[in-house]
N, C-alpha and C positions, 0 to 999 in steps of 0.2 A: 629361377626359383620353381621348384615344382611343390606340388599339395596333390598327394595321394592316398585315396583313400580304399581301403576294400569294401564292398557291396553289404558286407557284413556290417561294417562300422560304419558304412552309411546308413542300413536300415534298422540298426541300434538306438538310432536314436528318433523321438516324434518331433514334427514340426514347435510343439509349445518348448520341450527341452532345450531345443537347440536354440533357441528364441531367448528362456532364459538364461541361456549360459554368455550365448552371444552378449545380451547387453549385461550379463557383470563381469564382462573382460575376456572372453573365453574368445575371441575373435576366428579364430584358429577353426572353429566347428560352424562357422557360415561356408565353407567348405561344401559343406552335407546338402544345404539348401541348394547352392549352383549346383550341385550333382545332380541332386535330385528333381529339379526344376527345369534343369536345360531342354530336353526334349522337348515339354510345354509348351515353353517361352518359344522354342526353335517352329514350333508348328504355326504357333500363332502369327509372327511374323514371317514364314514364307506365304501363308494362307492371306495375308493383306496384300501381298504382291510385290515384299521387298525379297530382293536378289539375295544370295547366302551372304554376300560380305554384310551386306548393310542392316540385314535379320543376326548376325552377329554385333553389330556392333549396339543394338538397339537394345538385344539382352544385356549387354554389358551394362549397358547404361541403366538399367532396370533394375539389376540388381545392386549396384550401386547405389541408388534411390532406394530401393527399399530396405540396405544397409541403416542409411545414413536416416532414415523415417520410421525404424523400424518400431522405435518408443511407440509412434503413435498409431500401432499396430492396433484395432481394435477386435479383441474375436468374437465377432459377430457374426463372423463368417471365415469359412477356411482361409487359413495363411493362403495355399494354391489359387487361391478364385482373388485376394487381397493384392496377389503378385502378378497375374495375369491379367487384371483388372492396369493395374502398373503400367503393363505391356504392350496393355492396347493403345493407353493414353497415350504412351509415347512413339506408339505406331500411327497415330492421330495427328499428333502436332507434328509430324516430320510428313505427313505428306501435306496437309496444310499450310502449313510456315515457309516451308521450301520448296513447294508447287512440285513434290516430288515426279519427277515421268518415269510410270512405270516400264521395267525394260519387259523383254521375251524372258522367262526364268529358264526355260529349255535350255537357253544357252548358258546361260550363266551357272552351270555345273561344271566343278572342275571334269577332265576327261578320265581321271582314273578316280573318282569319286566311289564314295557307295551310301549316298543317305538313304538310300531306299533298297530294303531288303527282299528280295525276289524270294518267290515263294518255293520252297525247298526240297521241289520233284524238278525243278533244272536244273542239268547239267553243269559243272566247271565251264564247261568249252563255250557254253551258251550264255553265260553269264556278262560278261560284257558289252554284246550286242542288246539280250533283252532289258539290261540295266538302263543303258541309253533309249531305248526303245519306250521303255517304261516310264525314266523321268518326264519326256519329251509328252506323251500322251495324258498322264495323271497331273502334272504340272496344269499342262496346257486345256484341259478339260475345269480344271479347280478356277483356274484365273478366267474363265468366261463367264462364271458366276457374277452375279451381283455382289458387291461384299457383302449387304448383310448372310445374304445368305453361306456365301462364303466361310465366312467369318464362325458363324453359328455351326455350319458342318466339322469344322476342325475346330473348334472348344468341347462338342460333342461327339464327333467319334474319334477325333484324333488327340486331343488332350483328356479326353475323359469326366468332362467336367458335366455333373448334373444340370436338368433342365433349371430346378433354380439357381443355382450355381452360373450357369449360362446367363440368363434372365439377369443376376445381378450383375456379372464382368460388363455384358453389352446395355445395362441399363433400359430391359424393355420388361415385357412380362412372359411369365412363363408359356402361354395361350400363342403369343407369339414367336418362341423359340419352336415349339411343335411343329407351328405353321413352317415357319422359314426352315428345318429341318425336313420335314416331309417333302415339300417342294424342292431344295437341294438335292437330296436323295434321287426324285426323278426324272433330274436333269441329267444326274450323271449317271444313273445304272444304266444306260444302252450305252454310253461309252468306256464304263472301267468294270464295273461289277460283275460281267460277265468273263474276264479272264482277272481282275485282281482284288485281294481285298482292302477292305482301309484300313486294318492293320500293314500292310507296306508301305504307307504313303507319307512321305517327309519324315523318314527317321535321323536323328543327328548322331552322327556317327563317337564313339568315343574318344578319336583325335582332335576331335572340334569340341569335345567336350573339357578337354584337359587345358586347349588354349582359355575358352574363356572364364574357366577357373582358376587359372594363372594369370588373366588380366585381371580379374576382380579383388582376387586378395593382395596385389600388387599394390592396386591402388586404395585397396582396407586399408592398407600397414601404413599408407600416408597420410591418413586423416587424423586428426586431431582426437584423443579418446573424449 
């Protein structure tokens, strides 16, 4: 089964449309949300420190959840901060319930991967080597973090989500987000900032994007309307 959409007719539509089309039947256009969402989601759980399959299948599950929750959507605050908020939770209870042991995430890159897009004065020829090079250092620098602060770094530079916005997903205050952002920031600028920016950092590629859009509406079309 594939669900293909173009960019156009994804961004066609706002989060509340697609929301109310969804729940009067319109199933078909929760499509737009996995599209539009997966990145996110994708940041958020390699930034906790699960491995690509298992930050795949966490989204999966996420957006499943907030298919099936979506009624008790309340917009008090963005669908994006309501769905990541989602994300976290269920990045919470999977390392708590299942005493998850975090692995090396260096490794657990496929070899001809590309989540992470190199910055675009290199070479073709160079591109392999400093791709590997790349995930191995930005990975491995992110994952020495403490999670909060971890966590906080990629809601805010990598998912883009406002200080309040942050403040609500991780349930602190905004006073707090600053702090734990500042301090994140100058733990890792002697190690990445000087050759990369954090716009390269855990990009989810569009092949991984189509599989877990094809698992989710897979499993839409099973549920009960």
């Amino acid at each position: 089964m594939a669900f293909l959409m173009s960019n156009k007719s994804v961004q066609q539509y706002s989060d509340a449309e697609v929301i109310r089309q969804v729940l009067t039947g319109n199933t078909a256009l929760f499509e737009i949300i996995i599209r539009r969402y997966n990145p996110y989601l994708y940041k958020v759980g390699r930034s906790y420190g699960f491995n690509h399959q298992d930050t795949e299948d966490l989204m999966q599950e996420t957006f499943i959840n907030s298919y099936v929750n979506l009624k008790q959507f309340a917009e008090r605050s963005s669908f994006k901060t309501w769905l990541i908020t989602i994300m976290l939770h269920q990045c919470y209870r999977k390392t708590h319930k299942f005493n998850y042991s975090k692995e090396q995430t260096a490794d657990l890159l496929p070899e001809n991967s590309s989540f992470m897009f190199l910055p675009t004065n290199h070479s073709n020829t160079d591109d392999a080597v400093l791709n590997k090079e790349f995930n191995k250092v930005v990975e491995a620098c992110l994952q020495q973090l403490p999670q909060e602060y971890r966590t906080t770094f990629a809601l805010r530079e990598l998912a883009g989500l406002s200080v309040a916005e942050t403040a609500e997903a991780m349930n602190t205050t905004p006073a707090n987000v600053k702090v734990r952002l500042n301090r994140a920031k100058a733990m890792l600028r002697k190690a990445i900032e000087k050759t990369y920016s954090t716009e390269d950092i855990y990009e989810f590629n569009l092949i991984y994007c189509d599989r877990i859009v094809d698992g989710v509406m897979k499993h839409i079309a099973t549920l009960k309307p």
